[in-house]
MIPA-39502 format. One record per atom (N, C-alpha, C, CB): atom name; z, x, y. Coordinates in nm, 4 decimals. Glycine has a CB too. Example, Ala and Ser with C-alpha at 12.3 -4.5 7.8 and 13.67 -1.06 7.14 Angstrom:
BEGIN
NODE  atom         z         x         y
NODE     N    0.7800    1.3190   -0.5690
NODE    CA    0.7800    1.2300   -0.4500
NODE     C    0.7800    1.3200   -0.3300
NODE    CB    0.9046    1.1308   -0.4473
NODE     N    0.7080    1.2850   -0.2250
NODE    CA    0.7140    1.3670   -0.1060
NODE     C    0.7870    1.2900    0.0030
NODE    CB    0.5725    1.4084   -0.0598
***
This chain:
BEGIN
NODE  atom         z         x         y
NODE     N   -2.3465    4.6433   -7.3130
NODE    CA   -2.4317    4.5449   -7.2482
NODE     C   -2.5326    4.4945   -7.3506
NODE    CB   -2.5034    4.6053   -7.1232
NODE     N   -2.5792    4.3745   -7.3111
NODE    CA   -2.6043    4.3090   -7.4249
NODE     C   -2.7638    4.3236   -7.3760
NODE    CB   -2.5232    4.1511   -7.4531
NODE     N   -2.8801    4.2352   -7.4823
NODE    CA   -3.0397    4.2295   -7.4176
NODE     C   -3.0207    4.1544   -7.3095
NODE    CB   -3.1653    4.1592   -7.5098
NODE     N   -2.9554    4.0535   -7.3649
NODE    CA   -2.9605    3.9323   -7.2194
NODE     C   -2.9358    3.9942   -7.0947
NODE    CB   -2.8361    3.8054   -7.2197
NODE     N   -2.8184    4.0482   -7.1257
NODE    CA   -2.7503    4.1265   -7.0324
NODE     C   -2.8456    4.1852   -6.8811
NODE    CB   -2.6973    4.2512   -7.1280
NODE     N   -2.9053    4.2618   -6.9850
NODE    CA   -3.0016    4.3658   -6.9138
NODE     C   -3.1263    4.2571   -6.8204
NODE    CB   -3.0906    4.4830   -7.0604
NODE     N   -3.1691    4.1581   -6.9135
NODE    CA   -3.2798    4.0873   -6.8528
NODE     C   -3.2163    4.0391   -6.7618
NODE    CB   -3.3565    3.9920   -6.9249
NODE     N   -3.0477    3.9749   -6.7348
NODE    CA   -3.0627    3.8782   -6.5954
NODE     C   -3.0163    3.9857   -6.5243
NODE    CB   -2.9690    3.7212   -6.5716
NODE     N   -2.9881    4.1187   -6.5567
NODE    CA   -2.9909    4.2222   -6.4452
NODE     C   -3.0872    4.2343   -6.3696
NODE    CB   -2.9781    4.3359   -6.4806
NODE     N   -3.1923    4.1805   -6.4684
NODE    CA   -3.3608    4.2025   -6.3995
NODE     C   -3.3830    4.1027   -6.3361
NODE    CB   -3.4927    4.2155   -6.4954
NODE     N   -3.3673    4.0111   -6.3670
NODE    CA   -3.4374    3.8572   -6.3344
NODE     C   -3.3423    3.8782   -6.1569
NODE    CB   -3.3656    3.6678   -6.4885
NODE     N   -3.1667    3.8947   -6.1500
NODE    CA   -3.1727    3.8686   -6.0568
NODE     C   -3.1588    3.9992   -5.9660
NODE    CB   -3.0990    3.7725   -6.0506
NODE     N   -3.1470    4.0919   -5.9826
NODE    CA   -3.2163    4.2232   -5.8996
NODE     C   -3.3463    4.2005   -5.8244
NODE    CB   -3.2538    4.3425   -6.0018
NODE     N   -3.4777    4.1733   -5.8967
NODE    CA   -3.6032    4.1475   -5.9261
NODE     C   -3.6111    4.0308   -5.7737
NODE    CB   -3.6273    4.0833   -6.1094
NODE     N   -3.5649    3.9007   -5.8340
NODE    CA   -3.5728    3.7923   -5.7187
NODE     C   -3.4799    3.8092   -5.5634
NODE    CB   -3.5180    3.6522   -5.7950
NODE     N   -3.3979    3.8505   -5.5964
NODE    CA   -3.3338    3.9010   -5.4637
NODE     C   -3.4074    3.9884   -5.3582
NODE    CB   -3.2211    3.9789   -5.4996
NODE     N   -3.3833    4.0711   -5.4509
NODE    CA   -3.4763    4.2021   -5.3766
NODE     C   -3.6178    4.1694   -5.3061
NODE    CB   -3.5205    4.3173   -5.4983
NODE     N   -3.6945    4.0336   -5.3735
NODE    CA   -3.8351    3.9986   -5.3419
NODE     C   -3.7761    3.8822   -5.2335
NODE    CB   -3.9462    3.9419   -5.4900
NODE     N   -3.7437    3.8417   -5.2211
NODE    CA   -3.6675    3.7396   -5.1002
NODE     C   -3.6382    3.8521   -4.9804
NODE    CB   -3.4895    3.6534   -5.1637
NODE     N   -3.5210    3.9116   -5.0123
NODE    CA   -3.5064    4.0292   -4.8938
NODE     C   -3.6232    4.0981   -4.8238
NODE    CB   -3.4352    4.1453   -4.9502
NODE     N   -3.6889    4.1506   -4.9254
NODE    CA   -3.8363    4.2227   -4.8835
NODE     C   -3.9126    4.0748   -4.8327
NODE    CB   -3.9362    4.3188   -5.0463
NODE     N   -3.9481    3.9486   -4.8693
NODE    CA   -4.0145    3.8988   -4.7830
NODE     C   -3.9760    3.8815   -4.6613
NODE    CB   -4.0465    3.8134   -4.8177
NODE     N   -3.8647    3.8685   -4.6431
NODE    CA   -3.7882    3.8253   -4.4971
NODE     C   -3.8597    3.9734   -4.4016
NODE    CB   -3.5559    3.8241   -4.5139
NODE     N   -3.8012    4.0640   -4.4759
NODE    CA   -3.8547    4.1945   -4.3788
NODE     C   -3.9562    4.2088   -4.3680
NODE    CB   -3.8302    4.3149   -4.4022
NODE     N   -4.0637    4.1708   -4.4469
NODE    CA   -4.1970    4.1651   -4.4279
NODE     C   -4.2566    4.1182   -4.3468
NODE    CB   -4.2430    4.1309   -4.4954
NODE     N   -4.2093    3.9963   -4.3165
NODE    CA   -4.2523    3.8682   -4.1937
NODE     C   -4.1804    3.9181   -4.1005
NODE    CB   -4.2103    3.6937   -4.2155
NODE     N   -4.1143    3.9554   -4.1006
NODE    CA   -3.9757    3.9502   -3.9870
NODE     C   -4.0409    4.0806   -3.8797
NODE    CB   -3.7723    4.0067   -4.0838
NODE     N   -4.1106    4.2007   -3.9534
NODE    CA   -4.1299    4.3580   -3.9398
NODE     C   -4.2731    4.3699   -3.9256
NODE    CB   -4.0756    4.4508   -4.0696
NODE     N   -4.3754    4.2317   -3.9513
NODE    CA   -4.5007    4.2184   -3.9561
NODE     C   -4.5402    4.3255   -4.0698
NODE    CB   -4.5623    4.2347   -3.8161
NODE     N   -4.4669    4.3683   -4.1655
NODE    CA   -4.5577    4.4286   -4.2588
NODE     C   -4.6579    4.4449   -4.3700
NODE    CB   -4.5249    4.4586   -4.2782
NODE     N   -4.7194    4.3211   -4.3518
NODE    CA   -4.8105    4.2660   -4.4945
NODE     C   -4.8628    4.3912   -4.5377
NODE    CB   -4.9521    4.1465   -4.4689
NODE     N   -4.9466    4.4935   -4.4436
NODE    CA   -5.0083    4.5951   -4.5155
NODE     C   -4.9519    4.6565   -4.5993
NODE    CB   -5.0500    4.6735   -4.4557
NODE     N   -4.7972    4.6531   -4.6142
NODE    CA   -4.7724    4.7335   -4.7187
NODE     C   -4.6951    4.6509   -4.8119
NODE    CB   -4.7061    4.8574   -4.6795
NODE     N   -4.7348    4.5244   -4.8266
NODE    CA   -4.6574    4.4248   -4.9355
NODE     C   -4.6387    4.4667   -5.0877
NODE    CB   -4.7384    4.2886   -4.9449
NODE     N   -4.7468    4.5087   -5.1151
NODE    CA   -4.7937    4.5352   -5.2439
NODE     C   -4.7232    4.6938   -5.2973
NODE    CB   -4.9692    4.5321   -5.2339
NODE     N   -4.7283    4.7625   -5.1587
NODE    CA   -4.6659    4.8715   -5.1995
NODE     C   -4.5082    4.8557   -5.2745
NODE    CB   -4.6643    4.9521   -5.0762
NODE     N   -4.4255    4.8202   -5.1504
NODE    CA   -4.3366    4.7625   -5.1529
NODE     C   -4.3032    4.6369   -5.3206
NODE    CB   -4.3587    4.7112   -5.0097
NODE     N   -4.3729    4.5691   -5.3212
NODE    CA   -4.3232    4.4796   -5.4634
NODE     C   -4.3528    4.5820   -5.5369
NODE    CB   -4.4022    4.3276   -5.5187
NODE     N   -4.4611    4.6855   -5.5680
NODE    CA   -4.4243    4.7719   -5.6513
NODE     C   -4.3010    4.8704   -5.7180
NODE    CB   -4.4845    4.8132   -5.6217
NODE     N   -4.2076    4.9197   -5.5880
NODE    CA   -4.1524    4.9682   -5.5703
NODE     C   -3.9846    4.9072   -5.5932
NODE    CB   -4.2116    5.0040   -5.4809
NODE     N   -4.0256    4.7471   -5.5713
NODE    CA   -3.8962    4.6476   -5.6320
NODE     C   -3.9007    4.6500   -5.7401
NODE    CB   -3.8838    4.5068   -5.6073
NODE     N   -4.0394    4.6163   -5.8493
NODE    CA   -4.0238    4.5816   -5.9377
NODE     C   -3.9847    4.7253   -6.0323
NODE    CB   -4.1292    4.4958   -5.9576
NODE     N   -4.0179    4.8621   -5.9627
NODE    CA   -3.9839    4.9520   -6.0569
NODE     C   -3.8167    4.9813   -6.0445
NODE    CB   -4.0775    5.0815   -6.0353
NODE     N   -3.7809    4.9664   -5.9585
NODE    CA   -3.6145    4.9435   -5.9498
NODE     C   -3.5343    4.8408   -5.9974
NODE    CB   -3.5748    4.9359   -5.8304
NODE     N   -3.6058    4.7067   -5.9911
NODE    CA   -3.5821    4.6055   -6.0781
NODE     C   -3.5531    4.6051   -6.2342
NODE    CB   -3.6763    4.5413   -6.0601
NODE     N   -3.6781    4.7419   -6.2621
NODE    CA   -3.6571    4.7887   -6.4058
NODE     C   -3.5958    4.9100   -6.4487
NODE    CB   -3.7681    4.7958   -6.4623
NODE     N   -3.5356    5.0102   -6.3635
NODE    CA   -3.5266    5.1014   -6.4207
NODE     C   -3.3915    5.0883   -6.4290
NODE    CB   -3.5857    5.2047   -6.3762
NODE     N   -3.3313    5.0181   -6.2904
NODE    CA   -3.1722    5.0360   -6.3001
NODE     C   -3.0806    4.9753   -6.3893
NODE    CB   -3.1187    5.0015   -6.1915
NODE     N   -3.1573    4.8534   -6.4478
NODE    CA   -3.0965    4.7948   -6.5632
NODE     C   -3.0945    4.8272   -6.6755
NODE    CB   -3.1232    4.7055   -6.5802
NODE     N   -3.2502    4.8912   -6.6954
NODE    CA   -3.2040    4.9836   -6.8368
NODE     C   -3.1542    5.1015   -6.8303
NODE    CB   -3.3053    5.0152   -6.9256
NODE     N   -3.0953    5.1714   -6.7206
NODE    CA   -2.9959    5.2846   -6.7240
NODE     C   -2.8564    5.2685   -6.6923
NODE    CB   -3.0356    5.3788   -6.6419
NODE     N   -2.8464    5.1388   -6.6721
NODE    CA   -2.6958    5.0735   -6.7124
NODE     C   -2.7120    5.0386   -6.8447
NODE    CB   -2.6438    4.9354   -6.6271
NODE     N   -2.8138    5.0092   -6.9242
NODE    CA   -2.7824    4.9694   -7.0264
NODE     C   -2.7462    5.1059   -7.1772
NODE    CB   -2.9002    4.8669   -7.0362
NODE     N   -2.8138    5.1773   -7.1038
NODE    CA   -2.8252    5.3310   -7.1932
NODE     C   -2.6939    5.3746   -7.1544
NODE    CB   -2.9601    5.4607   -7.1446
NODE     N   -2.6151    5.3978   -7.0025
NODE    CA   -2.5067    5.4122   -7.0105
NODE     C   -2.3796    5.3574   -7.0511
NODE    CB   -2.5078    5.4301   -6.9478
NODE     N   -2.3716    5.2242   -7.0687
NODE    CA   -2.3415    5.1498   -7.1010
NODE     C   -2.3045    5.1644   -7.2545
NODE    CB   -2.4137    5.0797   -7.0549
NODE     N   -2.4082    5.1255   -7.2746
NODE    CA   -2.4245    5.1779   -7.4836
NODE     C   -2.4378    5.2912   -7.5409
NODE    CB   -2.5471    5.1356   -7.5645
NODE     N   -2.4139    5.3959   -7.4543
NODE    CA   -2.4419    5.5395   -7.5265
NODE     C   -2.5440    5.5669   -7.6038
NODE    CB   -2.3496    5.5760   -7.6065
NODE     N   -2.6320    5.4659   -7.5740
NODE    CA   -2.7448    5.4773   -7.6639
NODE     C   -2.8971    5.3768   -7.5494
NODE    CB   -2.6816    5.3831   -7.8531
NODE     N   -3.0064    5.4308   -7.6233
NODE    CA   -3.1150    5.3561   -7.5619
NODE     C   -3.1368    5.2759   -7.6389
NODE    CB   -3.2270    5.4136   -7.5267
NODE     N   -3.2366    5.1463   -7.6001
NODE    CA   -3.3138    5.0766   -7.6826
NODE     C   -3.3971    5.1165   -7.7932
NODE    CB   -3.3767    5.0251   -7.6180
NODE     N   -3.3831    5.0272   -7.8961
NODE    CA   -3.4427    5.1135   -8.0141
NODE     C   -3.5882    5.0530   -7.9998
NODE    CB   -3.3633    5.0903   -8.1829
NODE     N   -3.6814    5.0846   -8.0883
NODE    CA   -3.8032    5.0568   -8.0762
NODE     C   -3.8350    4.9025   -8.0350
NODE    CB   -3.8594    5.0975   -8.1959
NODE     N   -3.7556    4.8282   -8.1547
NODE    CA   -3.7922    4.6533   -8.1037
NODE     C   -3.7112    4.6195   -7.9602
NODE    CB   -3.7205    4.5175   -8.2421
NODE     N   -3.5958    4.6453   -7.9612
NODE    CA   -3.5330    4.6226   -7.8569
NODE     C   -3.6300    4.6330   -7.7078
NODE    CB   -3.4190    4.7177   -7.8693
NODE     N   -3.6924    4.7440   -7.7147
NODE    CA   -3.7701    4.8136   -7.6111
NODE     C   -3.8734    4.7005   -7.6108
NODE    CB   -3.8267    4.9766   -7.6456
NODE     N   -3.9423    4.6306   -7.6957
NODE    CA   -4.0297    4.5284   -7.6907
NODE     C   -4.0068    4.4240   -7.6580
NODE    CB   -4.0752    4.5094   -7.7724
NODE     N   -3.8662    4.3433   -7.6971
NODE    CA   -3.8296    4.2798   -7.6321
NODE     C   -3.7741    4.2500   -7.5287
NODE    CB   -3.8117    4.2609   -7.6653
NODE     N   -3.7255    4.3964   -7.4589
NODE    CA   -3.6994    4.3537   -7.3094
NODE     C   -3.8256    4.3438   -7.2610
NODE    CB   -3.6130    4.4521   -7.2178
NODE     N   -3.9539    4.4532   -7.3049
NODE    CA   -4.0273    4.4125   -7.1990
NODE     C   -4.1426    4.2735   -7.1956
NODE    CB   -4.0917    4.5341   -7.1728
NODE     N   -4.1041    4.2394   -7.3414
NODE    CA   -4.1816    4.1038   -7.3176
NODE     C   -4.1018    4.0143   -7.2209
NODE    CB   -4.2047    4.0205   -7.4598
NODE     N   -3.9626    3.9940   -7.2411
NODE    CA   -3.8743    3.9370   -7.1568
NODE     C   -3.9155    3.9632   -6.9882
NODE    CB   -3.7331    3.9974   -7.1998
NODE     N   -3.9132    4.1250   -6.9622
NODE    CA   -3.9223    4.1387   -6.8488
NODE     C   -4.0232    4.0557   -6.7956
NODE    CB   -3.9321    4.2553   -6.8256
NODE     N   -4.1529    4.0800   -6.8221
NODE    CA   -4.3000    4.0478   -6.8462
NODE     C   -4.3095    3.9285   -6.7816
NODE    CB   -4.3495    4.0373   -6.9953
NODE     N   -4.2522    3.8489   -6.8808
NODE    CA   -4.2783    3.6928   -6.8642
NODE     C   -4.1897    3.6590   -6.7182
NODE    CB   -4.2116    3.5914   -7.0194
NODE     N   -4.0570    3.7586   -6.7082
NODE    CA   -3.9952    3.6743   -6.6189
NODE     C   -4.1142    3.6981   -6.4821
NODE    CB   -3.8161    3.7247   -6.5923
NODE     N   -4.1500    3.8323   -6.4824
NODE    CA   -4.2346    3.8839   -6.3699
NODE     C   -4.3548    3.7252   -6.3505
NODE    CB   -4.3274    4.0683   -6.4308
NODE     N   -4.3895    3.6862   -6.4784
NODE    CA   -4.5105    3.6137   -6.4525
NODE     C   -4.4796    3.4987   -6.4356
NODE    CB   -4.6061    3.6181   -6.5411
NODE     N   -4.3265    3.4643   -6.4395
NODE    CA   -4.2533    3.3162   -6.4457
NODE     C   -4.2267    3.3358   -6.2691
NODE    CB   -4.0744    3.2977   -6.5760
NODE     N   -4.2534    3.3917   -6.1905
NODE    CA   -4.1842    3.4094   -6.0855
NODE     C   -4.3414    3.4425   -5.9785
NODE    CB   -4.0508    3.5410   -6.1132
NODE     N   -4.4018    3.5402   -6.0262
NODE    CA   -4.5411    3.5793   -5.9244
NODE     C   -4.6481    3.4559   -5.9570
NODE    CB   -4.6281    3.7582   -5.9736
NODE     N   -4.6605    3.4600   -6.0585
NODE    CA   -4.7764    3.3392   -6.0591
NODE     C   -4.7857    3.2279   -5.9943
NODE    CB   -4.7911    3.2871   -6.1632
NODE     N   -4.6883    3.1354   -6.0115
NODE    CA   -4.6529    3.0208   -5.9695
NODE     C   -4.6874    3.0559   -5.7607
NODE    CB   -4.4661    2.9882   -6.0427
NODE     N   -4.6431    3.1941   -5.6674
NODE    CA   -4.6599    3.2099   -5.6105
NODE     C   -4.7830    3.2172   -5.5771
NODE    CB   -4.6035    3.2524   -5.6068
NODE     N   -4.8744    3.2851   -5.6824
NODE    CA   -5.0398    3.3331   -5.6381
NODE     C   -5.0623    3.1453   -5.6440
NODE    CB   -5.1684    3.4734   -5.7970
NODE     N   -5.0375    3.0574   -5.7170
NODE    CA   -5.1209    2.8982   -5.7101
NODE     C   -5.0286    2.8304   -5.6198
NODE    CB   -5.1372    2.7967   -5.8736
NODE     N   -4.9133    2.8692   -5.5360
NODE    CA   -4.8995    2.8140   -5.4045
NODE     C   -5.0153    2.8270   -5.3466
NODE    CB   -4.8005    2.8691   -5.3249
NODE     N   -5.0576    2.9499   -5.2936
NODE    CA   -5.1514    3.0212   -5.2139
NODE     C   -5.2469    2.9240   -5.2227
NODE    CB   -5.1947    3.1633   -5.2567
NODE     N   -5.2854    2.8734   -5.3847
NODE    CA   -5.4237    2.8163   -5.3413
NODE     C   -5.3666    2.6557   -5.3525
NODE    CB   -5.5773    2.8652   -5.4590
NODE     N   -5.2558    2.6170   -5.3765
NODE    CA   -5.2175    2.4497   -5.3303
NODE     C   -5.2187    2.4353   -5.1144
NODE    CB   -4.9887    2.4110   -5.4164
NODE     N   -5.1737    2.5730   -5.1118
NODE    CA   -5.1931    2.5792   -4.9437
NODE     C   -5.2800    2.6002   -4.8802
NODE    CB   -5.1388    2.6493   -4.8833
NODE     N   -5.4202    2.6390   -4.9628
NODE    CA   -5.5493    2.6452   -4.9249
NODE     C   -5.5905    2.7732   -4.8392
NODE    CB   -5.5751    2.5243   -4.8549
NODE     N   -5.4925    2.8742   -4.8897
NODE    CA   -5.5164    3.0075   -4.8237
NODE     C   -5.6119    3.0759   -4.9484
NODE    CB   -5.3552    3.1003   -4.7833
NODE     N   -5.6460    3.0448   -5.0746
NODE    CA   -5.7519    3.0996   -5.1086
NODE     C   -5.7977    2.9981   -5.2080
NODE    CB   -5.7355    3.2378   -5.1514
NODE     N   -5.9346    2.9884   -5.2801
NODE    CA   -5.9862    2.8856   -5.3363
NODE     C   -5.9657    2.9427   -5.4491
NODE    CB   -6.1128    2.8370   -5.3023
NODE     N   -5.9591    2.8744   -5.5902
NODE    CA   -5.9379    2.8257   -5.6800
NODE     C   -6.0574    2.8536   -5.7853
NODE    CB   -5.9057    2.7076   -5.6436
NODE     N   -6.1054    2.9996   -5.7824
NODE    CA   -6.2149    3.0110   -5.8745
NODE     C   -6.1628    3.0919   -5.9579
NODE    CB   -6.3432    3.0549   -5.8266
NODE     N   -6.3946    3.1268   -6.0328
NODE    CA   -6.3465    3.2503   -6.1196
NODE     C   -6.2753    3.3913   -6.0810
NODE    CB   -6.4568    3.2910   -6.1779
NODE     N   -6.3143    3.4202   -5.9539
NODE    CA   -6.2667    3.5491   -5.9145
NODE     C   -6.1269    3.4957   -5.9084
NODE    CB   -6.3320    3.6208   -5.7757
NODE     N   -6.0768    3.4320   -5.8225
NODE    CA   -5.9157    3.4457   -5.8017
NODE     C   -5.8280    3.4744   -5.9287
NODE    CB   -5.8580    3.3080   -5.7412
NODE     N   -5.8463    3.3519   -6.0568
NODE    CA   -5.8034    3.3830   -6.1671
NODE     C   -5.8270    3.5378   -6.2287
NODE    CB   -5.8547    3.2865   -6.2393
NODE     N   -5.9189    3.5981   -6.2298
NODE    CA   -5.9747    3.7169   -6.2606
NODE     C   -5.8901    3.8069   -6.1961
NODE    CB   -6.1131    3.7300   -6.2251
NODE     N   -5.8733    3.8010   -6.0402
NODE    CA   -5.7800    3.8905   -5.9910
NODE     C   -5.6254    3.8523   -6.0498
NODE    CB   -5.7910    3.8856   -5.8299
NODE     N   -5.5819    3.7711   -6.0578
NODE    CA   -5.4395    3.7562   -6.1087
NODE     C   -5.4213    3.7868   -6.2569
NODE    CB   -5.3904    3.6137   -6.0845
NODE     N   -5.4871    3.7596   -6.3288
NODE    CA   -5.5120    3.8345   -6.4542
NODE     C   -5.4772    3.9828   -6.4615
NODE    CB   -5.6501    3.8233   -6.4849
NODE     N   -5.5596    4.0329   -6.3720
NODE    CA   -5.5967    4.1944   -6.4086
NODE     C   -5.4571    4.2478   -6.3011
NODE    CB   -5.8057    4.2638   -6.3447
NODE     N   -5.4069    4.1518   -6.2203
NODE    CA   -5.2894    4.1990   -6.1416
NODE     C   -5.1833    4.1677   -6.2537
NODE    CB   -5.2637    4.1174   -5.9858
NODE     N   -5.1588    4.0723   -6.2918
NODE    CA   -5.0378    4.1018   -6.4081
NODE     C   -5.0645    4.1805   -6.5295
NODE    CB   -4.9872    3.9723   -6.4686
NODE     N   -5.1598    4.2243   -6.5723
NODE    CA   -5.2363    4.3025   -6.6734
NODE     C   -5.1123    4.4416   -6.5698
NODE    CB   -5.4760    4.2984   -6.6683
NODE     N   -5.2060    4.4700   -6.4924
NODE    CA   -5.1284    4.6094   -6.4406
NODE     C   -4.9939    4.6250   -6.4060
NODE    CB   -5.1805    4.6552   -6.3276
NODE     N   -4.9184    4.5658   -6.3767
NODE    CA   -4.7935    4.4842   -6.3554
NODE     C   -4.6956    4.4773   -6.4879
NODE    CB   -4.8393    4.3330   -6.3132
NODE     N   -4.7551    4.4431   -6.5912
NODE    CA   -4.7369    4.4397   -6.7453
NODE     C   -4.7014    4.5701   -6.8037
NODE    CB   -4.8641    4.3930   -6.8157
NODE     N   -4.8320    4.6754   -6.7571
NODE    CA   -4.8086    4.7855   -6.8034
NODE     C   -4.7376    4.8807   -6.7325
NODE    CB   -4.9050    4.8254   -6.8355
NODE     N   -4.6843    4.8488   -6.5890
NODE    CA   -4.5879    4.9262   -6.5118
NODE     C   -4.4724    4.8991   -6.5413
NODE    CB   -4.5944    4.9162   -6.3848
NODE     N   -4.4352    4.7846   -6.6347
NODE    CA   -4.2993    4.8007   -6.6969
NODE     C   -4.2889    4.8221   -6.8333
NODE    CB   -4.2227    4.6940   -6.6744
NODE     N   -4.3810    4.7928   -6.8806
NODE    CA   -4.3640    4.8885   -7.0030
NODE     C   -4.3713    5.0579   -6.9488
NODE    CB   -4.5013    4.8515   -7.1228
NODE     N   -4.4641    5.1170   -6.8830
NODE    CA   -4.3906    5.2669   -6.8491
NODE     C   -4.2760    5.2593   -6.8267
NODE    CB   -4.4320    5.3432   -6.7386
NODE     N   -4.1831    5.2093   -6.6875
NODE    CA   -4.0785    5.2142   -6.6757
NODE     C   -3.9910    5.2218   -6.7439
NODE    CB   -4.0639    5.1652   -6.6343
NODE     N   -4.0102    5.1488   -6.8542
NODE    CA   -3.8808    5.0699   -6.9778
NODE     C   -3.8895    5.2310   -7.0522
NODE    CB   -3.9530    4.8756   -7.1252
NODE     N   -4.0379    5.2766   -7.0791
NODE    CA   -4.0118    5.3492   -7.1691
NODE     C   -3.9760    5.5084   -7.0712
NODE    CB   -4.1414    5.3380   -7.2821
NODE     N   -4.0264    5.5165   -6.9872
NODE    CA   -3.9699    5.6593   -6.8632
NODE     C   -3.8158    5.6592   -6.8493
NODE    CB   -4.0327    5.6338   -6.6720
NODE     N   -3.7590    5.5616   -6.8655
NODE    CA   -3.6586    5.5594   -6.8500
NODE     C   -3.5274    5.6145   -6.9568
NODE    CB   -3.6689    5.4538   -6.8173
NODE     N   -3.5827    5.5847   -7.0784
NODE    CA   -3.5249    5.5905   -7.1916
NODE     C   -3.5759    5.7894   -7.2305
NODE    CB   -3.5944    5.4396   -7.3035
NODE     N   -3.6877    5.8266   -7.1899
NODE    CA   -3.6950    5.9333   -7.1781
NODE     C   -3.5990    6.0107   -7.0915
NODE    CB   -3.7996    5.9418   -7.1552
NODE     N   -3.5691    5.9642   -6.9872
NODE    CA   -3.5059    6.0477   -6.7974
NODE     C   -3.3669    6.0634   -6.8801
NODE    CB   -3.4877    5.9027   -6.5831
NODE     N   -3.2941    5.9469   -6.9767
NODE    CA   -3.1308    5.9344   -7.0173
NODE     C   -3.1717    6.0490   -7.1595
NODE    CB   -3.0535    5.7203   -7.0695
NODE     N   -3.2580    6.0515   -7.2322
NODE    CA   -3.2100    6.1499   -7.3281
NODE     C   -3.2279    6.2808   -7.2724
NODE    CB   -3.2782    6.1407   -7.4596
NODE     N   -3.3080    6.3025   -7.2013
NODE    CA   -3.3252    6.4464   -7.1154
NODE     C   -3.1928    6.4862   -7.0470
NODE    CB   -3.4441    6.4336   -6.9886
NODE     N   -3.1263    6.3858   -6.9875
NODE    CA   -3.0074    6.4538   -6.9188
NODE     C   -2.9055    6.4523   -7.0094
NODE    CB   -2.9597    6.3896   -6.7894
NODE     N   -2.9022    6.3756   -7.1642
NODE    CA   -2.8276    6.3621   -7.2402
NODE     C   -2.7356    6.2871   -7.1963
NODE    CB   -2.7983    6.4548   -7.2817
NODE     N   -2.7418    6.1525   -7.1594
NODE    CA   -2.6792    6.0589   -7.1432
NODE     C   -2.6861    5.9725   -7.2432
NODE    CB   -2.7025    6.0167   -7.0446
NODE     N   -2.8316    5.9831   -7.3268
NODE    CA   -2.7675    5.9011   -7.4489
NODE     C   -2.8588    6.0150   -7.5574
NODE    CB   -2.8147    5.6874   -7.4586
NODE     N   -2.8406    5.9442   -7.7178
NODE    CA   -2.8784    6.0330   -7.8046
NODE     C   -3.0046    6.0459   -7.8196
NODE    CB   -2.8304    6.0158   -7.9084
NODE     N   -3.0973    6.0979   -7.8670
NODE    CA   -3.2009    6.1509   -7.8666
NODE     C   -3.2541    6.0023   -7.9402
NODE    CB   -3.2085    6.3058   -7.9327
NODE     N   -3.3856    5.9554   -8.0044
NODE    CA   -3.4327    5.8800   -8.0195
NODE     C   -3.4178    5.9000   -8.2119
NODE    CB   -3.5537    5.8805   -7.9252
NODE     N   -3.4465    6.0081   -8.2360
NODE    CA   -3.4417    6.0512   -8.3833
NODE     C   -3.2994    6.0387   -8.4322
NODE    CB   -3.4930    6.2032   -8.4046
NODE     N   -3.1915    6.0622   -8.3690
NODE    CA   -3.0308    6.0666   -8.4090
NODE     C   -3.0156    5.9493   -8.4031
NODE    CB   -2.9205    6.1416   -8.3247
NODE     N   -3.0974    5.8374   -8.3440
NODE    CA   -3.0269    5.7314   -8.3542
NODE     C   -3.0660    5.6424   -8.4996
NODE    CB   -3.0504    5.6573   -8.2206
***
């Protein structure tokens, strides 16, 4: 499996899964736990693709590789949520200041760094069970 590979594993895992979960969300009245929930997509969004990709290749991502999926990931996350948070305020469900920007910032800030753990937890979970080679053999 190739990088690309792996990213539109993500990109469309990632968007599906957030479509499905909105439907059930509205559908189940569950806003209170929205956030939980996209958390919980986006870490499946990331983990399952890079453990097809380690199985796959008998090997993990090497150091750059690992950077570039997750800048890839990253952006797709912010190519996809953002644009959603400035619906919100084209629909006038929240105004358009310093705080709002501030909160979306520091929400993809954290968001950012939950897939970089992932990317890299993951690549740890496959050499532990020895599914692929250790990081030094490679």
């Amino acid at each position: 499996m190739s990088i690309k590979g792996l990213l539109l594993r993500f990109a469309l895992l990632y968007i599906s899964l957030m479509i499905a979960a909105s439907v059930a969300i509205a559908y189940f009245e569950l806003e209170g736990i929205g956030t939980a929930i996209g958390m919980a997509i986006l870490g499946v969004s990331v983990i399952w693709p890079c453990e097809a990709f380690g199985r796959k290749n008998g090997r993990y991502l090497s150091r750059g590789e690992k950077w570039r999926v997750i800048t890839g990931m990253v952006a797709l996350f912010w190519l996809t949520d953002v644009p959603l948070g400035l619906i919100a305020v084209l629909a006038g469900e929240v105004e358009l200041d310093a705080l709002f920007l501030g909160i979306l910032a520091v929400v993809a800030l954290v968001y950012a760094l939950f897939i970089a753990a992932m990317v890299h937890s993951t690549g740890r979970s496959l050499r532990k069970r020895g599914l692929v080679a250790d990081e030094a053999a490679q």
